[in-house]
C-alpha positions in Angstrom: 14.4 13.5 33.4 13.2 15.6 30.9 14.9 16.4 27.8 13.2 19.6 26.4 17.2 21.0 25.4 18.8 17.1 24.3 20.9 16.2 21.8 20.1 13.0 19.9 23.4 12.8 19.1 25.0 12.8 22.3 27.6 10.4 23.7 24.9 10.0 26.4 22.2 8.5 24.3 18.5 9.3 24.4 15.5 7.6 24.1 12.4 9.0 21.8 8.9 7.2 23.0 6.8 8.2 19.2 3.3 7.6 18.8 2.5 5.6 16.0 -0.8 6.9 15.5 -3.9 4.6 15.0 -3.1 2.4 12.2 -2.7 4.4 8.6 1.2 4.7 8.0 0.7 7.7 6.9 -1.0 9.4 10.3 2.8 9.4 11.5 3.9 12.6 12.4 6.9 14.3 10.7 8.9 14.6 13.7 7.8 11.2 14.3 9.0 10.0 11.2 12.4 12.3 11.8 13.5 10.5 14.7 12.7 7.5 13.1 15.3 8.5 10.2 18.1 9.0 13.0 17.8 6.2 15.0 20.1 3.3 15.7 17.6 1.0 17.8 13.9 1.3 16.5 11.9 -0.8 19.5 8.0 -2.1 18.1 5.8 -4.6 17.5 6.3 -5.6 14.2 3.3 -6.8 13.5 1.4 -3.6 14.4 4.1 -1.3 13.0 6.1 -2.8 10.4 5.3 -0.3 7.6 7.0 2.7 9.5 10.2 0.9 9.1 10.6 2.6 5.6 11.3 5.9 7.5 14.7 4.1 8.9 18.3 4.0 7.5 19.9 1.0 6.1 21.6 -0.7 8.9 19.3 0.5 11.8 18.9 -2.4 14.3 15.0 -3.4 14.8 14.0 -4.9 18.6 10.7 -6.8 18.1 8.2 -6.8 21.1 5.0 -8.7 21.3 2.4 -6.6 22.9 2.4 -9.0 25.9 6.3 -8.0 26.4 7.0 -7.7 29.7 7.4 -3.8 30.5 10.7 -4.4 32.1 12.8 -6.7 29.9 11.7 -3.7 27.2 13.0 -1.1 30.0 16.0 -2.3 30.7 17.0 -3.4 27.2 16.1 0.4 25.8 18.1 2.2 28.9 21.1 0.0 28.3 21.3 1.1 24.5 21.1 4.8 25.4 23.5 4.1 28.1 25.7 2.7 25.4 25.4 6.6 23.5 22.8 5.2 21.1 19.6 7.1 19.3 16.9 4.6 20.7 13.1 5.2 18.8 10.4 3.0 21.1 7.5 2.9 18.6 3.9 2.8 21.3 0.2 2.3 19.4 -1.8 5.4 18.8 -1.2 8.6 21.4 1.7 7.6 24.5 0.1 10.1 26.3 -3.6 8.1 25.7 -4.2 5.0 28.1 -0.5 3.7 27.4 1.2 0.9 28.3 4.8 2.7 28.2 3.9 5.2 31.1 6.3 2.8 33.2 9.0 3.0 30.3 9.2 6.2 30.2 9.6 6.3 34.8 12.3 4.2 34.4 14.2 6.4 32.1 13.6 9.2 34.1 14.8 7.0 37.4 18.1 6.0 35.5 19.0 9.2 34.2 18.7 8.8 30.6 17.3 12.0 27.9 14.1 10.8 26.6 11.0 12.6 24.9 7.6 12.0 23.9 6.4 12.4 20.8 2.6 12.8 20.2 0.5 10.5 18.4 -2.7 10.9 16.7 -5.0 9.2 18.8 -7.6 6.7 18.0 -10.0 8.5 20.0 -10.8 11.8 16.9 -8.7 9.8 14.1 -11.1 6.6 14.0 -13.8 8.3 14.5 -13.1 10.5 11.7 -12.2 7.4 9.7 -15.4 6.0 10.5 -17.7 9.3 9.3 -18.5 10.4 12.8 -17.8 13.7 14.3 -15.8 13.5 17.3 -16.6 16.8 18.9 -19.0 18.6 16.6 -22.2 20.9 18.1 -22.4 18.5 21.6 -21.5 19.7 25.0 -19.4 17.0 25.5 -16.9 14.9 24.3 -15.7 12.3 27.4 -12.7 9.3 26.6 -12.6 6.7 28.9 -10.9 3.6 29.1 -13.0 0.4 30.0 -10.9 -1.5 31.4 -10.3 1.1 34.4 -14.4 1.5 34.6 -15.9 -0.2 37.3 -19.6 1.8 37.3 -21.0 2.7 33.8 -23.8 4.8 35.6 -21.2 8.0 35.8 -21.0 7.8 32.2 -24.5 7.1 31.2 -25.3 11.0 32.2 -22.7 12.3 29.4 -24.8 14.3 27.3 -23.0 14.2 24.2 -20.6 11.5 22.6 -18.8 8.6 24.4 -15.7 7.1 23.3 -14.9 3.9 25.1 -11.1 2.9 24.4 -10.5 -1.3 25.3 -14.4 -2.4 25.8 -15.2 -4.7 22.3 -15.1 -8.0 24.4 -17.2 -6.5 27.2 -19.7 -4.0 24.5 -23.0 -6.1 25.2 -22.6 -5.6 29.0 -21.4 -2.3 28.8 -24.4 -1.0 26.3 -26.6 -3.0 29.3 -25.0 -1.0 32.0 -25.3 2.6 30.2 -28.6 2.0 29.3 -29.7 0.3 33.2 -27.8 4.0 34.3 -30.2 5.9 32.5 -29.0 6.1 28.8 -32.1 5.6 26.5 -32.2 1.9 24.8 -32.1 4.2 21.1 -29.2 6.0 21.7 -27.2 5.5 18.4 -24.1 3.4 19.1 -21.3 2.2 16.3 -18.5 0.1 17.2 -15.0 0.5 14.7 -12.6 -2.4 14.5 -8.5 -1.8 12.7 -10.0 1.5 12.7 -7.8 3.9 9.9 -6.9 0.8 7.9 -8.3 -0.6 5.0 -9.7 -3.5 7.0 -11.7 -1.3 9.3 -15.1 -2.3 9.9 -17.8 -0.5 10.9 -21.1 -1.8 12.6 -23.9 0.7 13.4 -26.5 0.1 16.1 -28.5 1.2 19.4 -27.6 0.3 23.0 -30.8 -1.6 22.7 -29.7 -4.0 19.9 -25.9 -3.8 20.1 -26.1 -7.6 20.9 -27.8 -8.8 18.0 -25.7 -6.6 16.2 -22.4 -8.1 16.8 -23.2 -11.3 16.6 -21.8 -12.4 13.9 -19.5 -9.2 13.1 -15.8 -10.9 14.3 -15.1 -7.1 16.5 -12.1 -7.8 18.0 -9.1 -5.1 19.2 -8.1 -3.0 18.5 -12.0 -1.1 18.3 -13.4 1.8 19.7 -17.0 1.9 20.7 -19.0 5.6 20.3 -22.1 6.4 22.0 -24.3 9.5 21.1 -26.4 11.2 18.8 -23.4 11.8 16.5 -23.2 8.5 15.2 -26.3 9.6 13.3 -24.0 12.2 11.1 -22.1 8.4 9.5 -24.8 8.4 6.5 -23.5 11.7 5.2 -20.0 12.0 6.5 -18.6 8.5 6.0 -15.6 8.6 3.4 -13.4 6.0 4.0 -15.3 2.8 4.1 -17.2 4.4 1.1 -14.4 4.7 -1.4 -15.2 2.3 -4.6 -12.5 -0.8 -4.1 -12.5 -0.5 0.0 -11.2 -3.9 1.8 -11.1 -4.8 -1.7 -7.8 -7.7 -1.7 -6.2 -7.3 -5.6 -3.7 -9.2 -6.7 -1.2 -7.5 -8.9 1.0 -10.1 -10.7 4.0 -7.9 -10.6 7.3 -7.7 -9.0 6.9 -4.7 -5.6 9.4 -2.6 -8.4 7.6 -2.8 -11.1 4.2 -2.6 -9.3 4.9 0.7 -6.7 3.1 3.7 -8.3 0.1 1.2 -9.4 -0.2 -0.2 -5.7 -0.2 3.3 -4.2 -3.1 4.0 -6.8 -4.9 1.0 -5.9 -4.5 2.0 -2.1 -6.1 5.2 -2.7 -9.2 3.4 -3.6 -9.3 2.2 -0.7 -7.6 -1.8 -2.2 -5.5 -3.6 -0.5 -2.8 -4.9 -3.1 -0.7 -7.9 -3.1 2.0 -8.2 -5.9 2.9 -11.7 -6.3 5.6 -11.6 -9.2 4.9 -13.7 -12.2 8.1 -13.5 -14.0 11.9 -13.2 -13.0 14.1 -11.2 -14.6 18.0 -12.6 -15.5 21.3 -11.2 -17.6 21.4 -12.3 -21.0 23.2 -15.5 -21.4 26.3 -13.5 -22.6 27.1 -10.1 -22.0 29.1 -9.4 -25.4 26.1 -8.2 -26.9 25.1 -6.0 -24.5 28.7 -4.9 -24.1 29.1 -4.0 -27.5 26.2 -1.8 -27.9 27.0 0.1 -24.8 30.7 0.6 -26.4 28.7 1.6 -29.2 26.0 3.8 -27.6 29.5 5.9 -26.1 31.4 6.1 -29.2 28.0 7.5 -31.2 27.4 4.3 -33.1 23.7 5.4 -32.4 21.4 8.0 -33.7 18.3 6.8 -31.2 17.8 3.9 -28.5 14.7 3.2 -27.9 13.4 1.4 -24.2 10.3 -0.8 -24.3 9.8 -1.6 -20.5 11.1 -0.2 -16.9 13.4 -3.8 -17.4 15.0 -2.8 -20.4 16.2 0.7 -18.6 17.4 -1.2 -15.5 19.6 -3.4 -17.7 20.9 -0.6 -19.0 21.6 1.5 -16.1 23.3 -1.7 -14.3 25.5 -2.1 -17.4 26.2 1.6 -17.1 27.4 1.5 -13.7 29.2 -1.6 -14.4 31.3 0.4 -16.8 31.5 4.1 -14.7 29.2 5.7 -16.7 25.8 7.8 -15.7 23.4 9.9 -17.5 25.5 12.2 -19.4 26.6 9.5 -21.8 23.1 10.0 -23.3 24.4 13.1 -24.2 23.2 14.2 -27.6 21.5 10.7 -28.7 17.5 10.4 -29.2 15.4 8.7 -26.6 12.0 7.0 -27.0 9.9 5.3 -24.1 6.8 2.8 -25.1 4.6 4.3 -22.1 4.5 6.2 -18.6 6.4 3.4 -16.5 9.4 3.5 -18.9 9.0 7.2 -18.9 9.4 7.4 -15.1 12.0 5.0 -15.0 14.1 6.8 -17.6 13.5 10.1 -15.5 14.7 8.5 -12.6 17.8 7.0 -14.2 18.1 11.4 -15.3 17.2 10.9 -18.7 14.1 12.5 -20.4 12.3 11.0 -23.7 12.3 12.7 -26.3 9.5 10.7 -28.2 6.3 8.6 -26.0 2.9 7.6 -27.7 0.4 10.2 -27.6 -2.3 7.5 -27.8 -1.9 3.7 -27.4 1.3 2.5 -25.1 2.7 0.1 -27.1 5.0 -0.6 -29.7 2.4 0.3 -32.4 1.7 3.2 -30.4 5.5 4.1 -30.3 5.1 3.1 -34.5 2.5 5.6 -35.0 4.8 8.5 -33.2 8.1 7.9 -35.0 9.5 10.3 -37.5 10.9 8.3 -41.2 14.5 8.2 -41.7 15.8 11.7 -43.3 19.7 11.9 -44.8 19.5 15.3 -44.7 18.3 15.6 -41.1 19.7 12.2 -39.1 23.2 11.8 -39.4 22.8 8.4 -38.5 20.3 5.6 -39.6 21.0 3.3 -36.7 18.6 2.4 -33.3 19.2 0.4 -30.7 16.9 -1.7 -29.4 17.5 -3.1 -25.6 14.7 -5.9 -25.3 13.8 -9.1 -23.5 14.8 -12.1 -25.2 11.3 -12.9 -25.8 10.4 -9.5 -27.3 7.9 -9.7 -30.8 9.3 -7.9 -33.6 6.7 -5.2 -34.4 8.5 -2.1 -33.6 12.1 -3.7 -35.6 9.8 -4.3 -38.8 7.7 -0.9 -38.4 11.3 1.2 -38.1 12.7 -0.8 -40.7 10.1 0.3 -43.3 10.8 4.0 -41.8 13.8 3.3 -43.3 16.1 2.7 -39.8 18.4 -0.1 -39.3 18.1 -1.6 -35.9 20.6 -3.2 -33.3 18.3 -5.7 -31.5 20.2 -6.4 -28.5 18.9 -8.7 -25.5 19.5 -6.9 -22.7 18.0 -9.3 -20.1 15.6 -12.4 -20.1 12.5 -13.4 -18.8 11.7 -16.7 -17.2 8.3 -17.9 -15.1 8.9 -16.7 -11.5 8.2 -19.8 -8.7 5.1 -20.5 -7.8 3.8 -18.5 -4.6 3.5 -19.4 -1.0 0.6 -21.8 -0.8 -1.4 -19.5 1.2 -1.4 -17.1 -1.8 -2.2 -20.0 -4.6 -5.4 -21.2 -1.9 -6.7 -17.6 -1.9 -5.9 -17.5 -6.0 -8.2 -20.7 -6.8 -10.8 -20.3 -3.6 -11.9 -16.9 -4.0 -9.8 -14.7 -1.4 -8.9 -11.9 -4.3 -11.5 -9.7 -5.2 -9.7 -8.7 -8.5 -6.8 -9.6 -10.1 -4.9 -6.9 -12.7 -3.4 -8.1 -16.0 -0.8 -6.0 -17.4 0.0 -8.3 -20.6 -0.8 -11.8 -21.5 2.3 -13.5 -20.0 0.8 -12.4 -16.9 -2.2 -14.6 -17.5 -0.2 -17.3 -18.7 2.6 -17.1 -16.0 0.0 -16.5 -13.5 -2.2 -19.6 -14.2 0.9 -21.7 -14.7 2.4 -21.2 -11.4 -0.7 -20.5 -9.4 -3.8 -21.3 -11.0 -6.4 -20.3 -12.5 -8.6 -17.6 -10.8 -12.2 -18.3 -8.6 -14.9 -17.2 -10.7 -16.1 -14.5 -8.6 -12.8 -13.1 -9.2 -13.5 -9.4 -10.9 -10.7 -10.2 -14.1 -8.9 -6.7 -14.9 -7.0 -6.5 -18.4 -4.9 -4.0 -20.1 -6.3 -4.4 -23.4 -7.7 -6.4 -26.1 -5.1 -8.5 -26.7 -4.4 -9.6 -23.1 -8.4 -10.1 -22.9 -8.2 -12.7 -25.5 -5.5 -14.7 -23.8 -7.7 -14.1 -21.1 -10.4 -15.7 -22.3 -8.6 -18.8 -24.0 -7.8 -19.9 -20.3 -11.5 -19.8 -19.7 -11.6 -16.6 -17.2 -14.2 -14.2 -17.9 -12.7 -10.6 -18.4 -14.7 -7.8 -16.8 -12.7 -4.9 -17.0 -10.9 -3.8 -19.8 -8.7 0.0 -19.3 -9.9 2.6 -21.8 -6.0 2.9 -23.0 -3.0 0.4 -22.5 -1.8 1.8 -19.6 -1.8 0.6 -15.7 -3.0 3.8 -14.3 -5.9 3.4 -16.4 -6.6 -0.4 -15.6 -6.9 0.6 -11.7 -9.1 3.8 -12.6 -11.7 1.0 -14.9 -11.5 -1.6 -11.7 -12.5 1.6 -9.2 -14.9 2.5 -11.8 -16.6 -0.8 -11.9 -16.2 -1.4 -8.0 -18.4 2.0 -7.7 -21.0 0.6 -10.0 -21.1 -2.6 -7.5 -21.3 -0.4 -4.5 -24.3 1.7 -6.1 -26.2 -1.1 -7.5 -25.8 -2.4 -4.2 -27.1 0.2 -2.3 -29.8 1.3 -5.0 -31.5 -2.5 -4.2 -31.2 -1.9 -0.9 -28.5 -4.4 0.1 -25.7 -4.5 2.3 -22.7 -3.4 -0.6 -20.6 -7.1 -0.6 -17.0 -7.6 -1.9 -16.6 -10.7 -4.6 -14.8 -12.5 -2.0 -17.7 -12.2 -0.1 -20.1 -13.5 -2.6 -18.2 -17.0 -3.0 -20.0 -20.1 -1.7 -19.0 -20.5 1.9 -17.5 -17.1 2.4 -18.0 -15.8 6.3 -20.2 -12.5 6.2 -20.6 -9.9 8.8 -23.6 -8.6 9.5 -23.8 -4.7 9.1 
């Protein structure tokens, strides 16, 4: 039945079958992602389609299907939700409308009378292939999807004049090249095959139906792929974008916690990275809360003239004792406020509070120094500060506004302790060689990091935040080669993207395959391009 006029929020439920697109998150569509928001049931494969999760509500009940799930235990399960008068979201790879496996699903809604709709998907077919730096429809007559596994004679096919996508075929490419090329396709015709096409572990290999075998020997294609045949495979030299960015398929580990880390992992991610954050330290309450209690009191009763945040921690602990006590924002009201660097800044923002005072040059507490006006009588009516720190703080910036003439309230506001170690999976790629980069932020993430994990491969690319954490660095024997231009994360992930694009070019100037670090380690399983 269709449901061109429903109601998602019926008493009679209704059932949304959304194409997931071909494997970026981000190729969702926005009505898409709007059902996903009002759903009760969201139906998927996890493993394929985890990520669009984040578009849900709290509370939203997840069914998780294996992609051998038999069609009618997935049926019956989704048309006795709706039945029940609930929003039901059944989350199909790529386009449902594209070689589908839910074409059934969707019948037997319409057989037992319950609204459904289907929601387009980008398909594999133009988004891989536009992923991949190939053309899907540009200046040829023709532009023919088929599915292999519904192809008995390749010789129909072999008289397409312009490209050929072939959905389902990796396992079967050698014969199939054979069979295009026995039905009258020339042996030279360009061919490229495209495995996780749209995520950063795609994988490109570029051939002729002639020497497709060689080829993929030793490339590990395995589904999802597509296979293209045609002259426009030729375009890849000048149109590829994606595999071409400077860290892509690069694995980084970023020894933060997914909190701290969010706006640098996205950055990394637009590279082309694929970021791990594996949490070096764990942040706990002070022992006792009367300190912490008392300068809150006094930050409310105008005991303070500044207060001054020296981490995205420090503002948390803050805010949490805030909403302990029933207070927001507006207590903030008519007091100073300083910020060491941009994550503090954004964290203060989000909390509603802007800074009135951030380094214009180096983010740190001797940057913060540098900015800070002396004490005046005639202008500050009060020569207090407060100071919300970790407990294992150093005490530059309470020495530098003491000789401004400031008194300070140094107040632990929460403590830092070594996180556990990581799953063993995570230490093994750590010590053998399975991160391309890792990213220090300070020096306790070097130490934490080797204490509870190791101590990095050498083909590891070692990524530091500044001098100092480069000479911690280098007392634990790892060899730093990238340093940020300024003490800032944004800036460390800008130098590694840097450096990656000087791999990639030296790469490519020597005429050699560009290689990831990981790849260059002793044993390391290559694919052939």
């Amino acid at each position: 039945m269709s449901s061109a006029n429903h109601n998602p929020q019926a008493p009679s439920g209704f059932v949304a079958f959304v194409g997931a697109g071909p494997g970026d998150e981000n190729l969702l569509t926005l009505r898409g992602a709007d059902l996903l928001s009002r759903a009760d049931v969201v139906v998927l494969d996890r493993v394929a389609h985890d990520p669009l999760l984040r578009h849900c509500r709290e509370g939203v009940e997840v069914v998780d299907i294996g992609p051998d799930a038999a069609e009618n235990s997935v049926s019956l399960r989704t048309i006795q939700e709706a039945k029940s008068g609930r929003t039901v979201v059944r989350l199909c790879p790529g386009d449902p409308s594209f070689f589908s496996s839910v074409t059934d699903e969707v019948a037997a809604c319409g057989k037992a009378d319950v609204d459904f709709e289907i929601v387009p998907g980008v398909p594999p077919a133009t988004a891989v292939l536009t992923y991949a730096g190939i053309p899907p429809a540009v200046s040829v007559p023709e532009f023919r999807i088929v599915d292999a596994a519904q192809v008995d004679d390749w010789s129909k096919h072999a008289s397409c004049d312009g490209t050929l996508v072939i959905y389902n075929g990796v396992a079967e490419a050698v014969p199939i090249s054979k069979a295009l090329v026995t039905g009258g396709k020339p042996d030279t015709t360009p061919v490229a095959v495209t495995s996780d096409g749209t995520t950063t572990e795609q994988y490109t290999v570029v051939s002729t139906l002639g020497r497709l075998g060689p080829d993929l020997k030793h490339a590990g294609m395995a589904e999802p792929a597509l296979i293209v045949v045609g002259e426009a495979v030729g375009m890849r030299d000048r149109l590829s974008w994606f595999e071409t960015k400077s860290l892509f398929g690069w694995r980084v580990l970023v020894p933060r916690t997914k909190e701290q880390s969010k706006n640098l992992s996205e950055q990394l991610r637009s590279y082309g990275a694929v970021p791990e954050e594996v949490p070096t330290i764990s942040v706990e309450p002070p022992r006792t809360p009367q300190q912490m209690d008392r300068a809150i009191k006094g930050l409310v009763t105008g005991r303070y003239e500044w207060v001054a945040f020296t981490s995205a921690n420090a503002v948390k602990a803050v805010r949490e004792k805030f909403e302990e006590y029933g207070l927001d924002a507006r207590a903030f009201a008519g007091l100073k406020v300083a910020a060491v660097g941009e994550a503090t800044a954004r964290a203060l923002v989000e909390f509603g509070v802007k800074p009135d005072l951030m380094p214009t040059g180096e983010q740190s507490s001797e940057g913060l120094l540098a900015e800070w006006p002396p004490y005046d009588s005639m202008l500050d009516p009060i020569n207090r500060v407060l100071l919300p720190r970790a407990d294992i703080a150093t005490e530059t910036l309470v020495a530098g506004l003491t000789e401004l003439g400031w008194e300070c309230d140094d107040v632990t506001a929460y403590r830092t302790v070594r996180a556990a170690p990581p799953p063993a999976p995570i230490r093994e790629a750590i010590k053998g060689g399975g991160f391309d980069a890792v990213l220090f932020t300070s020096s306790s993430t070097v130490r934490n990091l080797v204490g509870i994990a190791g101590k990095p491969h050498n083909v590891t690319v070692i990524a530091v935040i500044g001098p100092q954490t480069a000479k911690t660095a280098e007392e634990f024997g790892l060899r730093v080669d990238v340093m940020a231009d300024k003490p800032s994360a944004t800036a460390l992930a800008a130098a590694l993207a840097d450096y990656g694009a000087k791999m990639r070019h030296a790469a490519i100037s020597a005429g050699e395959v560009p290689r990831r670090p990981s790849q260059m380690r002793r044993g390391a399983r290559r694919r052939v391009k």
